[in-house]
C-alpha positions as CSV (number, residue, x, y, z in Angstrom):
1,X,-19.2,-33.1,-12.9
2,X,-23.2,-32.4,-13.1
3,X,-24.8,-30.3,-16.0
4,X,-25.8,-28.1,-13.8
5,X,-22.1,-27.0,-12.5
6,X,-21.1,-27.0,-16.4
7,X,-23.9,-24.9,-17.5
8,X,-23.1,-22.5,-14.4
9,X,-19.1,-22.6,-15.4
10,X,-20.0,-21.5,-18.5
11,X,-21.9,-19.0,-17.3
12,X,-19.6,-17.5,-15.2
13,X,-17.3,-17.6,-18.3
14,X,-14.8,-20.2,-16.0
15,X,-11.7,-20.7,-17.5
16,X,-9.1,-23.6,-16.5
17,X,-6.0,-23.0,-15.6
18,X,-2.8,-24.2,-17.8
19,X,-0.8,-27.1,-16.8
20,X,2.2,-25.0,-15.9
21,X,0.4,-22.6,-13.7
22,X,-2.3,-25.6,-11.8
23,X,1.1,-27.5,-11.0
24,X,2.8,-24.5,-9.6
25,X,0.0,-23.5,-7.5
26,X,-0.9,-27.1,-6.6
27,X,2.8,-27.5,-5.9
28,X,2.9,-24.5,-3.2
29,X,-0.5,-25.8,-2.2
30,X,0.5,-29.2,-1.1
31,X,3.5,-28.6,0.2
32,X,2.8,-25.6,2.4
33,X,0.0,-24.5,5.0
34,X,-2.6,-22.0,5.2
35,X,-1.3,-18.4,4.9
36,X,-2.5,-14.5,5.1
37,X,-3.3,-15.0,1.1
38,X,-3.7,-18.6,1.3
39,X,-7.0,-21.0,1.9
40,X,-8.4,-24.8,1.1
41,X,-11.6,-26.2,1.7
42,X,-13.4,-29.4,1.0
43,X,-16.9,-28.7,-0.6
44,X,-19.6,-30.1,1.9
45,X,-22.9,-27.9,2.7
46,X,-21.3,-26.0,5.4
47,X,-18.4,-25.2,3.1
48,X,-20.5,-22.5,1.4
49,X,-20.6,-19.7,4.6
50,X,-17.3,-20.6,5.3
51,X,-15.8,-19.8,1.8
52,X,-17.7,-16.8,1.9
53,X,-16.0,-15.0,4.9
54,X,-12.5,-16.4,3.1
55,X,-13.5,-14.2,0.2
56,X,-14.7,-11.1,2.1
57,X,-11.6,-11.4,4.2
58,X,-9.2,-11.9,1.2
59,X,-10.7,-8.7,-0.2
60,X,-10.6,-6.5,2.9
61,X,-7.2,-7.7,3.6
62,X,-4.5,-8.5,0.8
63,X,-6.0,-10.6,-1.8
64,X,-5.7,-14.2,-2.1
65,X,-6.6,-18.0,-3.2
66,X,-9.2,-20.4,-2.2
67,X,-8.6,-23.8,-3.2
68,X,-12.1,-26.0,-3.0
69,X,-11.9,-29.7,-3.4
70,X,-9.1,-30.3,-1.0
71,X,-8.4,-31.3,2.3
72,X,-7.1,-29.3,5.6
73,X,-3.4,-28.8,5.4
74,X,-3.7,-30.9,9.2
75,X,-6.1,-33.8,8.1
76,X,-4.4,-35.3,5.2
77,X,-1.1,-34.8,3.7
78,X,0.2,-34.8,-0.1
79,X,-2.3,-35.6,-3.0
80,X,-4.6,-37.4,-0.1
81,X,-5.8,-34.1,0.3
82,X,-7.3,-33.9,-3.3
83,X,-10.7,-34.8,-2.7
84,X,-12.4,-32.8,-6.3
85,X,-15.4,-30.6,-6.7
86,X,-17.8,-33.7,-7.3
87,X,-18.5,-34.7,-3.1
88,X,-21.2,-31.9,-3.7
89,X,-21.7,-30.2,-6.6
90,X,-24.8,-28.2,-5.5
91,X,-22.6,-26.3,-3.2
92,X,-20.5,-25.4,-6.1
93,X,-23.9,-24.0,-7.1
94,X,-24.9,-22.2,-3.7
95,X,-21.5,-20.8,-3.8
96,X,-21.1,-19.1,-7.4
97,X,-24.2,-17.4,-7.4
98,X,-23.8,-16.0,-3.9
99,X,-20.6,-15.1,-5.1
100,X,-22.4,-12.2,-7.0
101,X,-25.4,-11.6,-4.5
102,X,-24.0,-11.8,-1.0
103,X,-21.6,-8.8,-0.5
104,X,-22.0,-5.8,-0.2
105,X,-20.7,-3.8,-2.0
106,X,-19.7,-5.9,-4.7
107,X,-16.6,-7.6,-4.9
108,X,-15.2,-6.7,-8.2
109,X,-11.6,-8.3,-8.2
110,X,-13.2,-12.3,-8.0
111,X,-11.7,-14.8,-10.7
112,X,-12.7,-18.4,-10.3
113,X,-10.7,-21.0,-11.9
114,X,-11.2,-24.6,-12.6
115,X,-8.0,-26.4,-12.3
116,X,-7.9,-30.4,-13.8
117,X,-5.7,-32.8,-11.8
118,X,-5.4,-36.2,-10.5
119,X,-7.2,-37.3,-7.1
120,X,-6.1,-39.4,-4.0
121,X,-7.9,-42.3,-5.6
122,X,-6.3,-41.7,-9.3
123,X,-9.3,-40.4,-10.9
124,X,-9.0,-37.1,-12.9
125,X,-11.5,-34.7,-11.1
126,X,-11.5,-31.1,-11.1
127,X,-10.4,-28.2,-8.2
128,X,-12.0,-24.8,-8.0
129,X,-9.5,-22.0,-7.5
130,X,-10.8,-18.7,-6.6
131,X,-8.5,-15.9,-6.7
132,X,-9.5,-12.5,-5.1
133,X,-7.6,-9.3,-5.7
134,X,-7.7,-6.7,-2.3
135,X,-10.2,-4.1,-2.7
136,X,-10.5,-0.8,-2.2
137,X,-13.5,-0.5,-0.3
138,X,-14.9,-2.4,2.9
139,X,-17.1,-5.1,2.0
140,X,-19.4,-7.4,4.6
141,X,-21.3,-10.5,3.8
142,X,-25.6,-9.8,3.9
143,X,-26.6,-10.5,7.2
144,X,-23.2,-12.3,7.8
145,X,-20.7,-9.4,9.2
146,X,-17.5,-7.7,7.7
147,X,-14.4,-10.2,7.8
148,X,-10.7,-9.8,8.1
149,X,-7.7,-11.9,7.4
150,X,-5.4,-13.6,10.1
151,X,-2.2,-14.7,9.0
152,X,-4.4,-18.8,8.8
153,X,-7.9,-17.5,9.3
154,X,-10.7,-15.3,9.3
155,X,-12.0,-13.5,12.1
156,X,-15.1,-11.2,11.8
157,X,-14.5,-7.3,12.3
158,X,-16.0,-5.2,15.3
159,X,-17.7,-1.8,14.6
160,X,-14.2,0.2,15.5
161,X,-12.3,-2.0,13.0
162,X,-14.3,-1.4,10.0
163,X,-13.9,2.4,10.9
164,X,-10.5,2.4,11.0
165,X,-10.6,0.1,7.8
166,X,-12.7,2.7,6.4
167,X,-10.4,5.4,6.5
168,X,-7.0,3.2,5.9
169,X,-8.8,2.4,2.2
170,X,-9.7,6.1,2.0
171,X,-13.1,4.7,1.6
172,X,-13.7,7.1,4.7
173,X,-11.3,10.5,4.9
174,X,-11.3,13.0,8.2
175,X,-10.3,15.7,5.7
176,X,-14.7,15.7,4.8
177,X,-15.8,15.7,8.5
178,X,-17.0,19.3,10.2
179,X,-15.1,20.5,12.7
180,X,-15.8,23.4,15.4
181,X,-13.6,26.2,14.1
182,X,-14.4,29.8,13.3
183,X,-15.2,30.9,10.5
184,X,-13.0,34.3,10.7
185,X,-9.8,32.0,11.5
186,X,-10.1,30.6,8.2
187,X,-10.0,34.3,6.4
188,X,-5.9,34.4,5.7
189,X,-3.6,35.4,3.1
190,X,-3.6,31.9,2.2
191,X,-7.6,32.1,1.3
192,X,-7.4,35.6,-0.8
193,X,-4.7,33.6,-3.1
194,X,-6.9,30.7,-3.5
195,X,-10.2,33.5,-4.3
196,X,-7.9,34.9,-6.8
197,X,-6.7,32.0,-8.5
198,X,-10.5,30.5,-8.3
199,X,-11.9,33.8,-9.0
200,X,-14.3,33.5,-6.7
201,X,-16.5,36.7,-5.3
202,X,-16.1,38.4,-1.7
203,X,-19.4,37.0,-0.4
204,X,-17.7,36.1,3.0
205,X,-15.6,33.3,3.9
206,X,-18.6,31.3,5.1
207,X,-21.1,31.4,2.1
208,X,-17.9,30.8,0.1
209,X,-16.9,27.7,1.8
210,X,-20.3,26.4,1.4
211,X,-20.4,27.0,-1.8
212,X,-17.6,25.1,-3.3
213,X,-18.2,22.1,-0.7
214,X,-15.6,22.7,2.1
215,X,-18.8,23.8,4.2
216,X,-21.4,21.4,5.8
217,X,-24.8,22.5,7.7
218,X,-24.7,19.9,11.0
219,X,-28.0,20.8,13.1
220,X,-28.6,23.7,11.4
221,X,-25.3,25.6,11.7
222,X,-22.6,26.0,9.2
223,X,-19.2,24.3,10.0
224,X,-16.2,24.3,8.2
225,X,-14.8,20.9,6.8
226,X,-11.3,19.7,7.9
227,X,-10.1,20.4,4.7
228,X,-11.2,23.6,4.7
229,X,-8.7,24.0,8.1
230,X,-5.7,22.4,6.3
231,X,-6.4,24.4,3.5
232,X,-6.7,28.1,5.2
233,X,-6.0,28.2,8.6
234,X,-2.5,30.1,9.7
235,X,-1.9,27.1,12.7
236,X,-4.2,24.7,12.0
237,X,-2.5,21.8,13.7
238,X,-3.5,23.8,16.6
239,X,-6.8,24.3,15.9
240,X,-7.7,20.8,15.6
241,X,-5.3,19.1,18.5
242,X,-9.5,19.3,20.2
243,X,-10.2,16.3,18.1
244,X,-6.9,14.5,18.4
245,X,-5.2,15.2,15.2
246,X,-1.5,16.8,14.2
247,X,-1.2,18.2,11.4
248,X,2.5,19.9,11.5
249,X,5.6,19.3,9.6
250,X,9.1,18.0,11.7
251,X,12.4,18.1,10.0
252,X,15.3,16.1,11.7
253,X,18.6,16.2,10.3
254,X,20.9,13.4,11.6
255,X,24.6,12.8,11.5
256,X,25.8,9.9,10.2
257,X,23.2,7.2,8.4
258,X,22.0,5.8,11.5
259,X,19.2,7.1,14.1
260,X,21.2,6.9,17.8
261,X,18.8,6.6,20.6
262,X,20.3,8.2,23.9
263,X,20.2,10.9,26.3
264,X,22.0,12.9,23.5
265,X,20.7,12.1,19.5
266,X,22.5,12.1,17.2
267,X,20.9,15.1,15.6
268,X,23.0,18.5,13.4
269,X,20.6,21.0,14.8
270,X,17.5,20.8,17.0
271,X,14.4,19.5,14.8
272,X,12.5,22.0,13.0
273,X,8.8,22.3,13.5
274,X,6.8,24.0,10.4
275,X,3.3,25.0,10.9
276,X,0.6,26.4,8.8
277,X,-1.7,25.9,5.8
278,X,-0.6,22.9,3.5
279,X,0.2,25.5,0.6
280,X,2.6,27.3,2.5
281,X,3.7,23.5,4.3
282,X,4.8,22.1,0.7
283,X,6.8,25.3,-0.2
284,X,8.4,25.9,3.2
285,X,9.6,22.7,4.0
286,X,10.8,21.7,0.8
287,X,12.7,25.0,1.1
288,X,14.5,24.4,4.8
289,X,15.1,20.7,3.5
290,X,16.4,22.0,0.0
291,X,19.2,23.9,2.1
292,X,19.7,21.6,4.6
293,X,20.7,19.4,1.7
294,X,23.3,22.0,0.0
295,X,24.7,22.9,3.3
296,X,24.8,19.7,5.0
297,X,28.4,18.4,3.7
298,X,29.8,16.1,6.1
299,X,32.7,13.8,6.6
300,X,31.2,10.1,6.4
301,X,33.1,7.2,7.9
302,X,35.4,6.5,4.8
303,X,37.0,9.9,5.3
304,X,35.0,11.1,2.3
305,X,32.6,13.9,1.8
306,X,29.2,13.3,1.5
307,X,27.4,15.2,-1.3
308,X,23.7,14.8,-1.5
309,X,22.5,14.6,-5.2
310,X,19.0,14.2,-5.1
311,X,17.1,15.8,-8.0
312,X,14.9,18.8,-6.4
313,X,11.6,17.6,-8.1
314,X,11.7,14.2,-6.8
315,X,12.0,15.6,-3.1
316,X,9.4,18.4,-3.3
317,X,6.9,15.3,-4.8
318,X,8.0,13.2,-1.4
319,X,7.2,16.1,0.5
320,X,3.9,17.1,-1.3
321,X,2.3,13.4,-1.4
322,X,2.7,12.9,2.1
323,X,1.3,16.3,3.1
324,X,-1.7,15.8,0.5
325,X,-2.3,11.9,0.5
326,X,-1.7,11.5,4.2
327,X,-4.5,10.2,6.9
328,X,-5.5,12.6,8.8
329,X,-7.6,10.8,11.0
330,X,-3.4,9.3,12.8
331,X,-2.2,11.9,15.6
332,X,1.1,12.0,14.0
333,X,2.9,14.5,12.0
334,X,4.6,14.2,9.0
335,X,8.6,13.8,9.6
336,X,11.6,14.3,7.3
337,X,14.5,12.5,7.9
338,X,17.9,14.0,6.8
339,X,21.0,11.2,6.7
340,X,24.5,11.5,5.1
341,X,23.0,8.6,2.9
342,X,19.5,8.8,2.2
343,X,16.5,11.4,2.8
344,X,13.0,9.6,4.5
345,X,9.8,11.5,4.2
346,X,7.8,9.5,6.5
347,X,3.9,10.1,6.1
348,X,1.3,8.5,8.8
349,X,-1.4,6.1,7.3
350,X,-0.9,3.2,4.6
351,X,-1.4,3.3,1.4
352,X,-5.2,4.0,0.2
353,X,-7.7,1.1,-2.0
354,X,-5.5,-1.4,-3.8
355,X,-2.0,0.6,-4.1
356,X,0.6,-1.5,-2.2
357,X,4.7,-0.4,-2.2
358,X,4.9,-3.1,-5.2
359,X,2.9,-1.5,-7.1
360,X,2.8,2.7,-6.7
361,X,5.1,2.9,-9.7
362,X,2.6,1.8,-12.2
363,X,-0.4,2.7,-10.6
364,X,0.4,6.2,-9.2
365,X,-1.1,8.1,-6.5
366,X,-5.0,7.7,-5.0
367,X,-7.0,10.7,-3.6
368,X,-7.5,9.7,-0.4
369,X,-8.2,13.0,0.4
370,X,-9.9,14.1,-2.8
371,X,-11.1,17.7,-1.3
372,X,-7.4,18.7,-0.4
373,X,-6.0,17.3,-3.8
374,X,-8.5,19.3,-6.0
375,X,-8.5,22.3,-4.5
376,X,-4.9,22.9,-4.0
377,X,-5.0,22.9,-7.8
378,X,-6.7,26.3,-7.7
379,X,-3.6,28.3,-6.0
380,X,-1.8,30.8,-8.7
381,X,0.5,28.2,-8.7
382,X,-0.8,25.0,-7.8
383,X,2.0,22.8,-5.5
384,X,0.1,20.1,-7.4
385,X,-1.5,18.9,-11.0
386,X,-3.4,15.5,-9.9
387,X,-2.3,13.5,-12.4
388,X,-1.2,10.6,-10.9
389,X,2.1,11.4,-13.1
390,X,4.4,12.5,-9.8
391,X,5.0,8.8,-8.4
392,X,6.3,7.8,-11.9
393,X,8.1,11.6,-12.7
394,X,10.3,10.7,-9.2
395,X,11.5,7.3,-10.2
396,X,11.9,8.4,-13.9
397,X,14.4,11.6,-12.8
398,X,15.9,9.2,-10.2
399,X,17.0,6.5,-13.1
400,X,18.1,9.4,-15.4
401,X,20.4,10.6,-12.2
402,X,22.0,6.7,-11.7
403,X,20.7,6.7,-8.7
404,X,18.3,4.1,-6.9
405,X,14.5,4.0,-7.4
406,X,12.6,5.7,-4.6
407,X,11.6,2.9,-2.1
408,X,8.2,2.6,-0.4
409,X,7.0,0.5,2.5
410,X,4.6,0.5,4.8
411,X,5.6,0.9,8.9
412,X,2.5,-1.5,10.0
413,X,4.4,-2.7,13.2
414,X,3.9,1.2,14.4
415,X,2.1,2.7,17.2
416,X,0.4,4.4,14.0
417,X,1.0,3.1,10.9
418,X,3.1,5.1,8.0
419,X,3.8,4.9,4.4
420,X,8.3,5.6,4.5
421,X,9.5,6.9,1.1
422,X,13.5,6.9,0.7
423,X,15.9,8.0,-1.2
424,X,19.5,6.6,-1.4
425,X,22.1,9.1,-1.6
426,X,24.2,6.5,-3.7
427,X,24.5,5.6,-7.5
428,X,22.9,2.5,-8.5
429,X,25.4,-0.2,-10.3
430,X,24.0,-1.1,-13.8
431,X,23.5,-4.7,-12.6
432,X,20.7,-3.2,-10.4
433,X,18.3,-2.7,-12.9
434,X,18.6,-6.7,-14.6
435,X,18.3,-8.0,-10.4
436,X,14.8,-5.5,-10.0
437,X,13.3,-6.7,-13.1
438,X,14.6,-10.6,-12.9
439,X,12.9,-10.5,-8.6
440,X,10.0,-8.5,-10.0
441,X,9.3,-11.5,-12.8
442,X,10.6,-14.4,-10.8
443,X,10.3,-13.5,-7.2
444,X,12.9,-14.1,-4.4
445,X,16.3,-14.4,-6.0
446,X,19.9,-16.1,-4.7
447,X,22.9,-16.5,-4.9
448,X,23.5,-18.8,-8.0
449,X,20.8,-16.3,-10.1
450,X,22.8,-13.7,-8.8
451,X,25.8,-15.2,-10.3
452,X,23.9,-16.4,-13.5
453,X,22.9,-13.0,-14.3
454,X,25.9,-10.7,-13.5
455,X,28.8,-13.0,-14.2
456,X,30.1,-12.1,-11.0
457,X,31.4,-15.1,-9.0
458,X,30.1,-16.5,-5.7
459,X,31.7,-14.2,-3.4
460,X,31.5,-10.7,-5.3
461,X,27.6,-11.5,-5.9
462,X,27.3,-12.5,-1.7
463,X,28.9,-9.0,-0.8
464,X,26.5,-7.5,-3.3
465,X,23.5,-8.9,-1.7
466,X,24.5,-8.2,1.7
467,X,25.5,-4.4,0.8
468,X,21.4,-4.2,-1.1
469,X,20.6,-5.8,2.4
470,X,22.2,-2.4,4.9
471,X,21.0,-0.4,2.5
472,X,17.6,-1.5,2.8
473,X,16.5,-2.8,-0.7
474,X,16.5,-6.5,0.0
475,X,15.2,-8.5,2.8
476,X,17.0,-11.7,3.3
477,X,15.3,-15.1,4.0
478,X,17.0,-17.8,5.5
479,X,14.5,-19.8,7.5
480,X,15.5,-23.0,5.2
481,X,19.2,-22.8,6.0
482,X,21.9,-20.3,4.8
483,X,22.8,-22.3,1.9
484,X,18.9,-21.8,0.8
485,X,19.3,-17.8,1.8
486,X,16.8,-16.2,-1.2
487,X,16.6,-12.2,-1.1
488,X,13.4,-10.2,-1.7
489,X,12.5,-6.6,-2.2
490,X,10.6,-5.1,0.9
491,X,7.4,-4.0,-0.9
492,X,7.2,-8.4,-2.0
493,X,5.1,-9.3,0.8
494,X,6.2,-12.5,2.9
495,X,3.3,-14.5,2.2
496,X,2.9,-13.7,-1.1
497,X,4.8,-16.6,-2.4
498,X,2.1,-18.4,-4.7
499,X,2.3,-18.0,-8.5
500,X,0.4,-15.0,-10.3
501,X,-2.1,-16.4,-11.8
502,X,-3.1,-14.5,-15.5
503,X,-6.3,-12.8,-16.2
504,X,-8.9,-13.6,-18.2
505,X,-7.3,-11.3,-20.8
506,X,-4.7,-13.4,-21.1
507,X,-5.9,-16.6,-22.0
């Protein structure tokens, strides 16, 4: 390789990858295709624009690798797609420094890689991989467009899809925008308990609103924020159905564990509709569904009684996140879903910057809307402390109850998109815990790990499988034949099937 792509590698503080981690990823690289979080390019003078929508699309998408030095998955096949970094070092060059100039903003989560391996004429050459972690804000290429990710390409984003990327990365929330509501609507019992636990002065709802930043001067005239409205106002679903948003509670209670579509649902009562400002919302819904729960004894299938045992902070933080973290830009309400097995508190929108369902345990909740989050903490007693401690308090209190960890997924095949949090009404088997950590460390798991790990034999660890599979915590895969069946949880993306590489702290 050229001095000049040394020096610059050493600039950049490149570091090359191990042997075992370049021949897993070359591995997955050679013998698959281009993915959602997968890309390869050979490095010619046009490669440079090209790689550089891969990256913004990576970022505003799901993260993923670009592989430079190699070959089209449809031109060449094996190791005569290695073709190394040296067929034009100077776009190397181009490339890394535009790397760090050409978006904006930033991209922070970039981590190029050199990888050492053998090429399709024997010689030992080097590879480029460039890993990008998704980002949490939308970021274009100067004077080269906003990109998105295709399931085995990039395509560049129109004005209305970087909106609604905009507020889906909570880079953008409707809870700041002004909206046309009267003041007076806004004076409740609701906003004389938020002045007395703020303190604040009788100076008129208006001057007050302004004041602490739920207020904004458009044209001259003072309008209320959104937030404000969820905050205060006694209806204020109904107050802002003018710009095509809900923002109401709905409680369904079903019988049975399944949702039966029909002229007659399967449904205990008629669903319950709760209305009002998001204070009141978190305490009177948790209430209905707290009784609900303790009065909703039925007779399940087996002959049995069905007893709910959820602990009562782990459903009033279900209920509070989605009425606080929710998008209210969606013309959805929130929903509650009662079962003999499980409770779902359904919340529209997907999860905000770089949390995915993988990964809300360790990294908690984001503020998507950071006006409704802060000042809900004023209240006498706040429904909330902002924290970021309640995602981790509900699966802690669910392990110490033997029952199964809270499960999150996103609903992106929706009419509008939702973030489902559920809770199994059923204790957890102690072999749970070793298969969560062993898919969560290794990836998809089968049938003879299964086995390896439990002791249980062939048949006793299929039944197991299949019973995680109804009950919604595995996926099964078995596009390379039944006897290659491999199980995944939900919130393990498809296509994220390539090893994780290490960080720089790790080497």
């Amino acid at each position: 390789m050229t001095d000049s792509v040394e020096l610059l590698a050493n600039g950049w503080g490149m570091p090359v990858l191990s042997d075992i981690n370049a021949n897993s990823l070359l591995d997955a690289v050679l013998h698959g295709r281009e993915t959602l979080q997968l890309e390869t390019k050979r490095v010619s003078g046009k490669m440079v624009g090209k790689a550089l929508q891969t990256i913004c699309s990576f970022a505003n998408t799901h993260g993923g690798w670009l592989m430079l030095g190699v070959e089209d998955f449809d031109k060449a096949v094996g190791r005569d797609r290695l073709f190394g970094i040296k067929e034009n070092p100077e776009a190397i060059d181009e490339l890394l420094r535009k790397m760090r100039t050409q978006f904006a903003p930033p991209i922070a989560g970039i981590t190029p890689w050199f990888l050492m391996t053998e090429l399709r004429d024997g010689k030992l050459d080097q590879l480029i991989v460039i890993q990008v972690a998704p980002s949490d804000k939308v970021h274009s290429i100067v004077d080269g467009g906003t990109w998105m990710r295709l399931p085995a390409s990039n395509r560049e984003m129109n004005a209305s899809e970087i909106t609604e990327l905009s507020y889906r990365r909570g880079v953008h929330s409707a809870e700041s925008e002004p909206v046309n509501v009267d003041f007076d609507l806004l004076d409740t019992v609701v906003w004389r308990q938020f002045m007395e636990g703020r303190g604040l002065a009788s100076t008129g709802v208006a001057d007050q609103l302004y004041r602490i930043g739920l207020a904004r001067k458009v044209d001259g005239a003072l309008k209320p924020l959104r937030a404000a409205v969820l905050l205060f106002a006694d209806h204020p679903g109904a107050l802002l159905a003018a710009s095509g948003m809900r923002a109401d509670v709905r409680v369904f209670h079903y019988k049975g564990t399944v949702e039966q579509a029909g002229d007659v649902p399967n449904l205990k009562k008629p669903p319950k509709t709760f209305s009002g400002p998001i204070y009141q919302l978190i305490t009177q819904v948790n209430a209905y569904v707290q009784n609900e729960l303790a009065q909703g004894l039925t007779l399940a299938a087996s002959g049995f009684q069905t007893v709910h045992r959820y602990p009562v902070r782990v459903i009033t933080e279900a209920i509070t996140n989605a009425l606080i973290h929710r998008d209210y830009h969606l013309n959805r309400d929130v929903l509650v879903r009662i079962f003999d097995n499980r409770l779902e508190v359904i919340s529209p929108g997907l999860f905000p910057g770089r949390i995915t369902a993988a990964t809300v345990q360790k990294m908690g909740s984001f503020a998507r809307n950071p006006l409704i989050a802060s000042n809900l903490r004023e209240f006498p007693v706040p429904p909330n402390v902002d924290a970021g401690e309640g995602v981790r308090m509900m699966f802690s209190l669910m392990r110490a109850g033997n029952l199964y960890p809270p499960q999150y997924r996103e609903w992106r095949d929706q009419a509008q998109e939702a973030i489902v949090v559920t809770l199994l009404n059923e204790e957890r088997p102690p072999v749970w815990e070793q298969v969560s950590d062993w898919i969560d460390r290794n990836g998809p798991i089968n049938n003879s790990a299964l086995c390896q790990i439990s002791s249980l034999d062939t048949l006793k660890a299929s039944k197991l499988l299949q019973r995680w599979v109804l009950q919604g915590l595995l996926i099964n895969d078995d596009t390379r034949g039944k006897r290659n069946t491999v199980y995944r949880k939900p919130s393990q993306m498809d296509t994220d099937l390539l090893p994780r590489l290490p960080s720089n702290e790790d080497l």
